[in-house]
VODOMAR-245835 format. One line per 10 residues: number of its first residue (from 0); their letters; for each residue y, z, x of C-alpha. Coordinates in steps of 0.5 Angstrom, whole numbers. Layout:
BEGIN
NUM) a) Y:Z:X; ...
//
This chain:
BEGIN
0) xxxxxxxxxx) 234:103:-78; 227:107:-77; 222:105:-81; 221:109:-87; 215:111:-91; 211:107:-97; 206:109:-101; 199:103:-101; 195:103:-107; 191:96:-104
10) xxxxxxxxxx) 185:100:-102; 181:106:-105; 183:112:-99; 178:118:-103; 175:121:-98; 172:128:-96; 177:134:-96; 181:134:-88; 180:141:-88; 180:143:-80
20) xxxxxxxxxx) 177:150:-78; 180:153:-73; 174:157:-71; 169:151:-72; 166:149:-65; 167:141:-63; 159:141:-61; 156:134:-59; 150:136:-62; 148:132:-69
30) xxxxxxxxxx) 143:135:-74; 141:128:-78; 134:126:-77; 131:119:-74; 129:114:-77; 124:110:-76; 127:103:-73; 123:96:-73; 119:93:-69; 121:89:-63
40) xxxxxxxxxx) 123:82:-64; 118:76:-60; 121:74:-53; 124:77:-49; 132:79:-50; 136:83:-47; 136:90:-46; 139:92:-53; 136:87:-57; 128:91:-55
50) xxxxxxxxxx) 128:95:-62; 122:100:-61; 119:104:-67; 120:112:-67; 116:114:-61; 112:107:-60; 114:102:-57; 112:95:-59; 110:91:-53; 114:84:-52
60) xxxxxxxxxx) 108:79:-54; 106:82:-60; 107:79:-67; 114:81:-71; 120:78:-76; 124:75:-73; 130:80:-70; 135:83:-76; 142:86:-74; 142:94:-75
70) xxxxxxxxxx) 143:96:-81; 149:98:-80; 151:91:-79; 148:87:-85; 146:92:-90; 149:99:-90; 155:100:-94; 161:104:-93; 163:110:-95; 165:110:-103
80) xxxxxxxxxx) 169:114:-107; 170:116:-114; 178:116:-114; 184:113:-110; 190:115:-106; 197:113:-104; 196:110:-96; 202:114:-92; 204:109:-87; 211:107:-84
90) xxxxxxxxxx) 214:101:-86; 213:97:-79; 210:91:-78; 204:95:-76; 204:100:-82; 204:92:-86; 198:91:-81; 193:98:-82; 194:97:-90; 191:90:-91
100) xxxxxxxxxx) 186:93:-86; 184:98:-92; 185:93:-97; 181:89:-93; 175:94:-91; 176:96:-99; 173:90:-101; 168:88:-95; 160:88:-97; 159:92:-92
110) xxxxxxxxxx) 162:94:-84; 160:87:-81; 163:83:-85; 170:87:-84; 169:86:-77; 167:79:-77; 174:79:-82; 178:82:-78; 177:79:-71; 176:71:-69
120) xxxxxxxxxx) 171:67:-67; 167:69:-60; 172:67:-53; 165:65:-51; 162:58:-51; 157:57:-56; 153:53:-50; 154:59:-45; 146:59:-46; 145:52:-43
130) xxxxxxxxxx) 148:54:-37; 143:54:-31; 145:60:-29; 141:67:-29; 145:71:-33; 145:65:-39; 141:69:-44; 145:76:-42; 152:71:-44; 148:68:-50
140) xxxxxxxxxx) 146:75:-53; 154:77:-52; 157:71:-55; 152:72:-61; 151:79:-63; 156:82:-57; 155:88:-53; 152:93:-55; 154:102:-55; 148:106:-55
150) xxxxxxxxxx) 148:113:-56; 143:119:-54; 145:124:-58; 145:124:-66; 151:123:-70; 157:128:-70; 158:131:-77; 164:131:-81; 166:138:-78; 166:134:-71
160) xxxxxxxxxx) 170:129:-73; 175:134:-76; 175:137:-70; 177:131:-67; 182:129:-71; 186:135:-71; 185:136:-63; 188:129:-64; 190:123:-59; 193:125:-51
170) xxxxxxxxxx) 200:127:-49; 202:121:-46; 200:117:-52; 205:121:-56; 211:119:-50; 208:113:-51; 209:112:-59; 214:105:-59; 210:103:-55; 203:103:-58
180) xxxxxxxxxx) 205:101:-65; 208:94:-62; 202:93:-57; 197:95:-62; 201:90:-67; 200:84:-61; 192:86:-60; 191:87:-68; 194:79:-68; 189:77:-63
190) xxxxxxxxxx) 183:80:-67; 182:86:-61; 183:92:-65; 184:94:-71; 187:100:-75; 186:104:-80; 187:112:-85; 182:116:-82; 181:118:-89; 178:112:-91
200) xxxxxxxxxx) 173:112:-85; 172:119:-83; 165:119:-87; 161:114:-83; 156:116:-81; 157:113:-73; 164:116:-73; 166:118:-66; 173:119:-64; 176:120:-57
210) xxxxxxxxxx) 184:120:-55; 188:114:-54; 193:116:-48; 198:112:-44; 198:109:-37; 205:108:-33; 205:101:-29; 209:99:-23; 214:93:-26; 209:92:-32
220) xxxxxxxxxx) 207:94:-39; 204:101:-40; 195:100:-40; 193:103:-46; 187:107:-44; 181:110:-49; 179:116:-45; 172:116:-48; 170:121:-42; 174:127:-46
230) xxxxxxxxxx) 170:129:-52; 163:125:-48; 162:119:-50; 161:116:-44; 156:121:-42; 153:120:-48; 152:112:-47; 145:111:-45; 145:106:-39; 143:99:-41
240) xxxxxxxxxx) 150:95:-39; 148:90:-33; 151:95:-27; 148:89:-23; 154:84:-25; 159:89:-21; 160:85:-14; 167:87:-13; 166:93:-8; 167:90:-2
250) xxxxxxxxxx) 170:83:-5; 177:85:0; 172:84:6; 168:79:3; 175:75:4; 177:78:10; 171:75:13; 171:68:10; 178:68:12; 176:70:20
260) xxxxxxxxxx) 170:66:20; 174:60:18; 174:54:24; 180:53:26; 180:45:26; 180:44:20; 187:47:20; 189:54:16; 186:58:11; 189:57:4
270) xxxxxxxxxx) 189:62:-2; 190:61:-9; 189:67:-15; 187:66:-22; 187:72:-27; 183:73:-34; 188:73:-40; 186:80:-44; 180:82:-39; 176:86:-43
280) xxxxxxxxxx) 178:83:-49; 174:77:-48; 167:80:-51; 166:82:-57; 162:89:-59; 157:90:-63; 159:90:-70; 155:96:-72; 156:100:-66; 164:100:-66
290) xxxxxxxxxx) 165:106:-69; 162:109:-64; 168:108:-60; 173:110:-65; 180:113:-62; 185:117:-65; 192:114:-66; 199:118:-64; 201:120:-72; 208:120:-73
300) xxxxxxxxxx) 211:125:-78; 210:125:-84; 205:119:-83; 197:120:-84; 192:120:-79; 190:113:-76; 184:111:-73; 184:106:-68; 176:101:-67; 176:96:-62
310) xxxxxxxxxx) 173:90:-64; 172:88:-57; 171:91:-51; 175:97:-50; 179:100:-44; 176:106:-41; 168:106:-44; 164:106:-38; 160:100:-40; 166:95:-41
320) xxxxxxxxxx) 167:93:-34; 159:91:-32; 159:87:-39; 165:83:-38; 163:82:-30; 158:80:-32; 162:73:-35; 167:74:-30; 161:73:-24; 158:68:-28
330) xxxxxxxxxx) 165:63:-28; 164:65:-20; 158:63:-18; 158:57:-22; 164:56:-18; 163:57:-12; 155:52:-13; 160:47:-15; 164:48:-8; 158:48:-4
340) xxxxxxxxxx) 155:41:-8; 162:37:-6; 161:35:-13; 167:29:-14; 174:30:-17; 173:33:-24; 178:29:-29; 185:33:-30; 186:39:-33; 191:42:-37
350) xxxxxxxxxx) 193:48:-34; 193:44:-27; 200:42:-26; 202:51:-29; 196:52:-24; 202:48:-18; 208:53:-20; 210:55:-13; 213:63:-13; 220:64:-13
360) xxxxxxxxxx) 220:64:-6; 217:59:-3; 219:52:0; 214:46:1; 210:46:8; 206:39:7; 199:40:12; 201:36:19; 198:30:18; 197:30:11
370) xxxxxxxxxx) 196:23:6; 197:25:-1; 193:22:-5; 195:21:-11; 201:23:-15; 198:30:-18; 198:33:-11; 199:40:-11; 204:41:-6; 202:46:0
380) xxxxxxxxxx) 206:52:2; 205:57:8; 209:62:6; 210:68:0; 215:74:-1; 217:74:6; 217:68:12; 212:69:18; 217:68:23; 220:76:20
390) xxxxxxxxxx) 224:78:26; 223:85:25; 215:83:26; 213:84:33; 210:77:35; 202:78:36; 198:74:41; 195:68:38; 188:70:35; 182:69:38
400) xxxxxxxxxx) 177:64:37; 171:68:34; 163:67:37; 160:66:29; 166:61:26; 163:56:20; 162:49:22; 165:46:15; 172:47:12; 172:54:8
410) xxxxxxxxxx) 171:53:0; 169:60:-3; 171:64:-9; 170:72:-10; 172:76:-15; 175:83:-17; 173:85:-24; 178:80:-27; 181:77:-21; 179:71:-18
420) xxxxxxxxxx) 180:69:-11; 180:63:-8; 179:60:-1; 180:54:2; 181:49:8; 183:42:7; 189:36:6; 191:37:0; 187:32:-4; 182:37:-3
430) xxxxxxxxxx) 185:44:-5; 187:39:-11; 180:38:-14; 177:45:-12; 182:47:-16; 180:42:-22; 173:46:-21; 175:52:-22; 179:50:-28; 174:47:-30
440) xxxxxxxxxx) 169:52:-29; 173:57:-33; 172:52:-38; 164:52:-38; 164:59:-40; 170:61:-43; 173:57:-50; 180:54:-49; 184:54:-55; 183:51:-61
450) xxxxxxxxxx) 186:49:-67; 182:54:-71; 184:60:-66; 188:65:-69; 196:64:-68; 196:69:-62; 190:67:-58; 192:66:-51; 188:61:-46; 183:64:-42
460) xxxxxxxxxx) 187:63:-34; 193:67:-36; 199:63:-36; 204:68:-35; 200:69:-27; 201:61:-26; 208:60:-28; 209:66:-22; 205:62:-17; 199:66:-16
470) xxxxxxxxxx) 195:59:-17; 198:55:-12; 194:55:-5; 199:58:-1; 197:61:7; 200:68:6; 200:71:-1; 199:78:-4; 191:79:-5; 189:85:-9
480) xxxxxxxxxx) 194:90:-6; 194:87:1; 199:82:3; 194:78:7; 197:72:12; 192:67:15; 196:63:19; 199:70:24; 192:73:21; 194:79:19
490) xxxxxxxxxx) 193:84:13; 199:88:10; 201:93:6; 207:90:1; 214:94:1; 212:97:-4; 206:100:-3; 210:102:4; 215:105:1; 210:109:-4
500) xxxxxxxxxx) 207:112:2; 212:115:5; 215:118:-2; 209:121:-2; 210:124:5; 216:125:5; 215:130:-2; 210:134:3; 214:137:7; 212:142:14
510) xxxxxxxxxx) 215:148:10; 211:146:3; 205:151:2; 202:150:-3; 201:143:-9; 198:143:-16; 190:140:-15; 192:135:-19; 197:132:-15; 193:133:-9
520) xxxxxxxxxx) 187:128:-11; 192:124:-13; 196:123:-7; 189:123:-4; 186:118:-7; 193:113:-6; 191:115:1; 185:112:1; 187:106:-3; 192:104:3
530) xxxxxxxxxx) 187:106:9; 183:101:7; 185:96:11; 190:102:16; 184:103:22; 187:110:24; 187:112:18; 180:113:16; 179:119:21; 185:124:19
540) xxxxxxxxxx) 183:126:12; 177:131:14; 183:136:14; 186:134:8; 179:134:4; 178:140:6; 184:143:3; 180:143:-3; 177:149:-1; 183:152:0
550) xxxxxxxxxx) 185:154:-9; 191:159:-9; 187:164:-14; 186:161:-21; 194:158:-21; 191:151:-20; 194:149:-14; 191:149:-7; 193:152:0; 196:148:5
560) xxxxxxxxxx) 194:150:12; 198:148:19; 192:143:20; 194:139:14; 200:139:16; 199:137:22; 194:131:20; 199:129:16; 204:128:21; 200:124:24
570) xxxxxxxxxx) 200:119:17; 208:120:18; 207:117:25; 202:111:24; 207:110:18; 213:109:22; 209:103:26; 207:100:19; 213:95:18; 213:92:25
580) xxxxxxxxxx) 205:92:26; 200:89:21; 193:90:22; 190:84:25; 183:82:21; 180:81:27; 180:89:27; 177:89:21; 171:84:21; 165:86:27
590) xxxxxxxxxx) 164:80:31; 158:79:37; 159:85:41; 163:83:47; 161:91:50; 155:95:49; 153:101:51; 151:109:51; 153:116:51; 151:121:52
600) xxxxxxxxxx) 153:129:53; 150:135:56; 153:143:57; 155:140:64; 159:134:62; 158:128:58; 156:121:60; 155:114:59; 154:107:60; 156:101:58
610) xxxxxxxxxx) 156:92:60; 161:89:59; 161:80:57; 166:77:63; 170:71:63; 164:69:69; 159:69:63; 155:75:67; 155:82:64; 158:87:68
620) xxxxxxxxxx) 154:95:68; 160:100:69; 159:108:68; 164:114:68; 162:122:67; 166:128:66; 166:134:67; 167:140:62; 171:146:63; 168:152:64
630) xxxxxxxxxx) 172:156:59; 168:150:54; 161:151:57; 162:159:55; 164:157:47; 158:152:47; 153:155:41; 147:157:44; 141:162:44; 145:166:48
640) xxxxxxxxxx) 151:165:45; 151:164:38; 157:166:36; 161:160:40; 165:156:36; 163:149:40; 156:146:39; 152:141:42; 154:135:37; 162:137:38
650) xxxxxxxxxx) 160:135:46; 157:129:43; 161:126:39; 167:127:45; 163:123:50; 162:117:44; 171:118:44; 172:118:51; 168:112:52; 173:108:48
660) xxxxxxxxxx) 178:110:52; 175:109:59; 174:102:56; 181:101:53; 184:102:59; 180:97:64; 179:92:59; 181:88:55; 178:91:49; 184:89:43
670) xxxxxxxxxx) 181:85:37; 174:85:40; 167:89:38; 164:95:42; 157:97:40; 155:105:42; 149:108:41; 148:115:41; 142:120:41; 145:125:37
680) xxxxxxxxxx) 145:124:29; 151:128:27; 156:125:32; 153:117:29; 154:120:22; 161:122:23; 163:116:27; 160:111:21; 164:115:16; 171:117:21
690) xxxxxxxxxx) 171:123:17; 169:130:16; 170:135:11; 171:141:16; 176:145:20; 172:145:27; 173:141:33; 169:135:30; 175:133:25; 180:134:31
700) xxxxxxxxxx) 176:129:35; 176:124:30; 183:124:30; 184:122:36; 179:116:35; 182:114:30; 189:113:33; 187:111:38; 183:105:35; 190:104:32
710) xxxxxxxxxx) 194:103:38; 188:99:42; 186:95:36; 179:94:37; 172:95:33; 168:100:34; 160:100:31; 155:105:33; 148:106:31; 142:111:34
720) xxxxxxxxxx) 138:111:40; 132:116:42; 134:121:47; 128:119:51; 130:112:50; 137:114:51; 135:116:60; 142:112:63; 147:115:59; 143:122:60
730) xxxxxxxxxx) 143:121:67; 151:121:68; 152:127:64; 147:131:68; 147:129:76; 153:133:78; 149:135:84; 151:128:87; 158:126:88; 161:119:86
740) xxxxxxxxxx) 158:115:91; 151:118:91; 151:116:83; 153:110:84; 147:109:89; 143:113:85; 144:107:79; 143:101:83; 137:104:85; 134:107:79
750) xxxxxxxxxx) 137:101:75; 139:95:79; 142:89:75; 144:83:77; 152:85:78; 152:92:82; 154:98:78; 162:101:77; 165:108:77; 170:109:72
760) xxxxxxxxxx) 174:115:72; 177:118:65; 185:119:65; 187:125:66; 192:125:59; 186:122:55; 181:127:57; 186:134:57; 187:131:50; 179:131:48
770) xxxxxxxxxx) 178:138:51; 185:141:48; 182:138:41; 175:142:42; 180:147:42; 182:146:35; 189:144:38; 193:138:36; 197:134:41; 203:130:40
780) xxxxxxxxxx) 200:122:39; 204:119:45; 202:125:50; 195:121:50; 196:113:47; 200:110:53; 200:102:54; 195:101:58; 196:97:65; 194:89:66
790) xxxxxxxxxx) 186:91:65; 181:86:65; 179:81:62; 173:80:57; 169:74:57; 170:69:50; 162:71:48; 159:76:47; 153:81:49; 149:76:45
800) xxxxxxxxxx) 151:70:47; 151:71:55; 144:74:54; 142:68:51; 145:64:56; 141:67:61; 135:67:57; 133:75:58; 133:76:51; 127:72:48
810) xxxxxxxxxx) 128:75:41; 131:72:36; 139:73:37; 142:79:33; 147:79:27; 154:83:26; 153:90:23; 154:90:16; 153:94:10; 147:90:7
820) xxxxxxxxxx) 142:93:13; 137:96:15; 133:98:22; 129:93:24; 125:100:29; 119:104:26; 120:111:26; 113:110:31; 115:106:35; 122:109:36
830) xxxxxxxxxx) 118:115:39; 113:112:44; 119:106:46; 120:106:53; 128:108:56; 133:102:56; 134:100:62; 138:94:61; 142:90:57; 137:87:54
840) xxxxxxxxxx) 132:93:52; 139:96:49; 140:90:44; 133:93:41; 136:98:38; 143:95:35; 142:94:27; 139:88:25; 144:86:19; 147:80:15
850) xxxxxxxxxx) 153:78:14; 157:82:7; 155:77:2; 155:75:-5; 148:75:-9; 146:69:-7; 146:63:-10; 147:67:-17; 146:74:-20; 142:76:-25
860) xxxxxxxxxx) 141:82:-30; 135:86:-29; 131:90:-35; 128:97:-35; 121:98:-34; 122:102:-40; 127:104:-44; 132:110:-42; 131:116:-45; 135:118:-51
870) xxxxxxxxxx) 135:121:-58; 134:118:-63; 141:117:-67; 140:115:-75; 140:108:-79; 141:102:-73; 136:99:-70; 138:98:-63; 138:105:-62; 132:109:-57
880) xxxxxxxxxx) 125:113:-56; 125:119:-54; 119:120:-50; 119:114:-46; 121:115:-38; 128:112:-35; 128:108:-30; 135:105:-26; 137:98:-26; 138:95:-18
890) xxxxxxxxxx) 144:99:-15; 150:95:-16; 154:93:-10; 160:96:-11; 156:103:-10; 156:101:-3; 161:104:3; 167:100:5; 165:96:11; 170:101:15
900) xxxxxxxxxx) 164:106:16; 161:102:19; 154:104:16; 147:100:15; 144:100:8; 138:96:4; 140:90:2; 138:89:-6; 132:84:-7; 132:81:-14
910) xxxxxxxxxx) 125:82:-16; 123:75:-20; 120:79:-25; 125:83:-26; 130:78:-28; 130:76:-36; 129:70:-36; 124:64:-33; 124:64:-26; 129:59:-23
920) xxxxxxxxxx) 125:51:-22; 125:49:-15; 129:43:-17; 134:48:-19; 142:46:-16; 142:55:-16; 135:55:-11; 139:56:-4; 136:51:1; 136:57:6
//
């Protein structure tokens, strides 16, 4: 039976009339006057807990009562009414839920104690303070008042909120109605939220409401999100959340490279998950600021509007995910400090035997040689979801032993907001107590239960995800979407990612011409998300973003030009060769360059030069030039011919294309690292980036690259060099004057080396191809991509390595090319550099780096210089000056590129005076020995 209707006389209801005006615009701007707030508490707090007076602020050291909640929290008072009214709500669990809500906020002093009322105690520990940790006083904060909502603006006025309500919640919330009321049920039981009658609430005065919609998950419960951006909420929030704690941008690739660094003496890499219960709902807001973040609940019929507040943090506010990494970071960090002190086995854990549940479809593989040593051993398994030896898999050669791999077995945490990834090497009595660590560390920070929780509070590691498996250390699991195999070393997509990817392909047909703009984001955005670890794939999407150039009028739908199609086909192709041929991780992760070189090109031809590591330990010098058609030299863009269609940064990148190719088919160049430098910044910009967003040659030309770094599997980096410094690769492209052999001697003259120069002619396929793409014209995939022939082989080490070896390079050896960089060449001395005439002169210009890498040995919150600039809003003390000038925190680091692009950037230095709290004592476990 559907639940029926009732009447509520527990809670006074009177409100202000609900009368909507069609005619009344939804401004966000509020006419209520500031206030004058009090002065700052003594110490420092964090960003929130600054209360500047109305234009003044009050310097930290300065005398002042201790801090007070805002107003809203202690002493504010509800919203009053003269007369009462029946509630007219379902009779449902949830209806039961929402009317002793009222009856309980009818008869509250004032906001906080309904709040504090309606949820349970904080899931922080009460010693999170203690920890010896830089975020310690930022958790504190959270764990007593909670985060904290800021707004710039003034409050809405009550024509806003009827606005609001009557414009209601979103579409997919009313599709989603059954669901919502038994899943708000659920978190009203655990204190994440509450529900009440907007009659009730609609005259606070820091009311702001935003639609509830409904997000579908594949084999998972709908997500409930808050859309705080519709009626701007989010644009409205000032900027005081630690943006620094987000680390999860490059956490794929922080794993990827521990995993091929690893040494393989100490026998595979084993992985095991552990996921957050709740996630957001772990950290409480700030009470008086909570309805701030009201949202507007589906109404069913004849049932009276409802109001949702979160009580935690909510679902889609902008400052959610920084507050609850900056728990999530912590648990990481403390972790990982602990896995590198090779402290002793902590006691057993409670979760630790859920935490050694196998998948279903796994079969215990003890490590050869392995001697448990005690009874709680978690049993080791290498396989998950399908077996290694899948005959439908074409066998890989065995993985190459790396020239930057760890001397100690690997122990390492990383952390994707709320999923925390482990790593490890070892017998199983190891992976047992880094296990016992971690579950340990959660405990450091996150309560366990308690016999006082509320009824349905759950442990902080998701239970639910251990009894799948996800806990216990297996060699192949599925790791943010990716199947990854440490033993076969390979990354995937799993089948049903595969199998979305062609549903997407195939509801794109040749014969389609047009698509709504909305899907077409879509699409592209789950293409970007599978091309992360698809190398090939990156280059087909300048076409494909292009097409947002293309609307259809005003119809909201974009035109599908051939040239989309045509990189589309060329998606459907790498696609067909997904399932029989995973990615390696060796071609995602740089090591030590085992080729380097130059290109350059002309109006003539393009050049370039290159050395080669051999298995002799000597660096081969090769070189190789083409010459360009004339029908190509009369379209190139010049002051003669402006209107020509091919420009010199076109030749250019052709050159850094065809480089590869030469290389590809005379060496041994699979799963090996290539450093390129060029002396044209446009060709350097699209080959970091793999894309562009035009039509021209440019974006044909990468395409090539891209399916050609597919088929031969190797990793390109590339960096500029100086035209003037950039003399050999110039020389190549321009003597057509001398014939091969008068090159050659040219070379070996001008440029001797300890090995005489070789001349290598590009094929013919490949360079028809290259010209035909300058064309704007696409060949078919297998006219160019051939299996090469029985090549050479490369050397063991790299570039690095063997200068080194033969002492030519006196300067200190140089890292892998990674995001965290930045160039170690001064703009002076770049112009005033003499040529580079060997190997050694060239590894001058590659990009000094680091290694991708958490902020070590743990992150921090920065604070503002000044608080940011916002408008006062009324009666709450943690709100903002005016006049003050705003200044950002520190990037964080999930603003950084994927390391496929293959771009330097600044590494973020934590400034010690920016930190929120004393500077670490040297005898600190925190403090890096490095």
């Amino acid at each position: 039976m559907a639940p029926h209707l009732v009447a509520s006389k527990a809670a006074p209801t009177m409100a202000p009339h609900l009368a909507f005006s069609k005619a009344a615009p939804l401004s966000m701007e509020a006419t209520a006057a500031p206030a004058q707030l009090p002065a700052m508490a003594t110490g420092w707090a964090p960003h929130w807990a600054s209360q500047p007076k109305a234009h003044d602020l009050v310097s930290p050291k300065a005398s002042a009562p201790p801090y007070t909640l805002p107003g809203s929290l202690s002493t504010s008072k509800l919203p009053t009414h003269t007369n009462t009214s029946s509630l007219q709500l379902l009779d449902d669990e949830l209806g039961q839920l929402v009317q002793e809500a009222s009856a309980r906020l009818a008869l509250s002093p004032d906001w906080r104690a309904f709040v504090e009322a309606s949820r349970g105690a904080s899931d922080l520990q009460p010693s999170v303070k203690d920890l010896d940790h830089p975020a310690a006083h930022l958790l504190h904060q959270l764990d007593a008042r909670g985060a904290p909502a800021i707004m710039q603006k003034k409050p809405w006025t009550l024509a806003q909120k009827q606005m609001a309500l009557k414009r209601g919640p979103h579409k997919s919330a009313f599709e989603h109605t059954a669901f919502l009321r038994e899943e708000f049920t659920d978190m009203i039981k655990k204190g994440h939220w509450t529900v009440l009658p907007a009659s009730q609430v609609l005259g606070m005065e820091q009311l702001r409401l935003s639609p509830l919609g409904v997000v579908p998950q594949r084999d998972r419960r709908p997500r409930t999100i808050s859309d705080y951006s519709y009626f701007g909420v989010n644009d409205d929030t000032a900027a005081v959340a630690p943006l620094e704690s987000m680390q999860f941008g490059r956490t794929f690739y922080r794993l990827l490279q521990r995993i091929a660094r690893a040494n393989p003496r100490y026998g595979p890499v084993h992985m095991s998950k552990l996921d957050i219960a709740d996630g957001f709902y772990r950290v409480r807001l700030l009470p008086g600021d909570i309805p701030k973040l009201g949202v507007l609940f589906p109404q069913c019929a004849g049932e009276e509007p409802l109001i949702a507040f979160p009580l935690t943090l909510p679902m889609g506010w902008i400052h959610s995910p920084p507050y609850f990494c900056a728990v999530t970071e912590t648990i990481c960090d403390l972790a990982n400090q602990a896995f590198q002190c090779g402290a002793k086995s902590p006691p057993p854990h409670r979760l630790e035997l859920q935490a050694q549940t196998l998948p279903a479809t796994t079969t215990p593989t003890p490590l050869p040689g392995s001697v448990p040593a005690h009874g709680s051993v978690p049993p080791v398994v290498t396989v998950e979801d399908t077996p290694i030896n899948d005959p439908s898999v074409a066998p890989l050669p065995a993985p190459r032993q790396r020239s930057d791999i760890l001397q100690r077995p690997v122990a390492y945490n990383d952390l994707y907001v709320d999923d925390l990834i482990a790593l490890a090497q070892g017998n199983p009595d190891r992976l047992l107590r880094l296990q016992r660590v971690l579950l340990h560390t959660f405990d450091q920070v996150l309560r366990p239960l308690e016999p006082t929780d509320l009824p349905a509070r759950q442990e902080p590691v998701s239970v639910k995800k251990l009894l799948k498996g996800d806990g216990a250390w297996t060699t192949r699991k599925q790791v943010l979407g990716w199947l990854v195999d440490t033993v076969a070393m390979t990354v995937a997509l799993p089948a049903h990612r595969l199998e979305r990817l062609r549903e997407i392909l195939a509801s794109i047909p040749p014969t389609r011409r047009r698509i709504a703009t909305k899907q077409w984001h879509k699409f592209l955005g789950e293409l970007r998300s599978m091309s992360l670890a698809i190398p090939g794939s990156r280059g087909l999407f300048s076409s494909l973003q292009e097409a947002f150039r293309h609307p259809d009028g005003h119809s909201g739908r974009l035109r599908l030009t051939q040239a989309v199609h045509d990189f589309l086909e060329d998606f459907r192709w790498i696609a067909a060769g997904l399932e029989t041929r995973p990615t390696r991780i060796a071609e995602l992760i740089p090591d030590d360059p085992a080729i380097v070189g130059t290109t350059d090109a002309s109006g003539r031809g393009a050049g370039a030069v290159a050395f080669v590591s051999m298995p002799t330990n000597a660096l081969q010098p090769i070189l190789w030039r083409a010459r360009f058609p004339p029908h190509i030299e009369a379209d190139l863009v010049s002051f003669d011919n402006p209107h020509g269609t091919i420009t010199n940064s076109d030749l250019e990148l052709f050159g850094t294309v065809l480089h590869h190719d030469v290389l590809a088919h005379n060496f041994d160049i699979r799963e090996r690292t290539i450093h390129t430098s060029h002396d044209n910044t446009p060709a350097v910009a699209w080959q970091r980036k793999g894309s562009t967003t035009s039509t021209g040659p440019a974006a044909y030309l990468l395409r090539c690259q891209s399916l050609h770094q597919r088929t031969h599997r190797y990793v390109p980096l590339h960096d500029y060099i100086p035209g003037p410094v950039n003399e050999m690769a110039d020389k190549a492209s321009r003597l057509w004057h001398l014939s091969d052999s008068e090159l050659l001697t040219y070379f070996n003259t001008h440029y001797p080396q300890p090995l005489p120069w070789q001349l290598y002619q590009p094929r013919p396929e490949m360079l028809s191809t290259m010209i035909t793409a300058l064309s704007k014209t696409r060949s078919v995939p297998e006219s160019f991509l051939q299996e090469p022939p029985p090549r050479t082989s490369i050397g063991p080490h790299g570039v690095t390595s063997v200068l080194n070896t033969i002492s030519t390079l006196s300067s200190k050896p140089w890292m892998t090319q990674s995001q965290l960089s930045k160039s170690g060449q001064p703009v002076t001395a770049m112009a005033d550099s003499p040529p580079a005439v060997n190997p050694s002169a060239l590894q001058q210009w590659r990009t000094p780096s680091v290694r991708w890498a958490r902020r070590s040995p743990a992150w921090g919150p920065t604070t503002f210089d000044k608080i940011p600039v916002a408008k006062l809003t009324t009666g709450c003390s943690n709100n903002l000056n005016a006049g003050t000038a705003k200044i950002q925190p520190l990037l964080a680091s999930n603003q950084f590129r994927s390391p496929l692009c293959n771009t330097s950037w600044p590494k973020p230095i934590l400034d010690q005076a920016h930190l929120p709290c004393k500077p670490l004592p040297t005898s600190s476990p925190w403090v890096s020995s490095s």
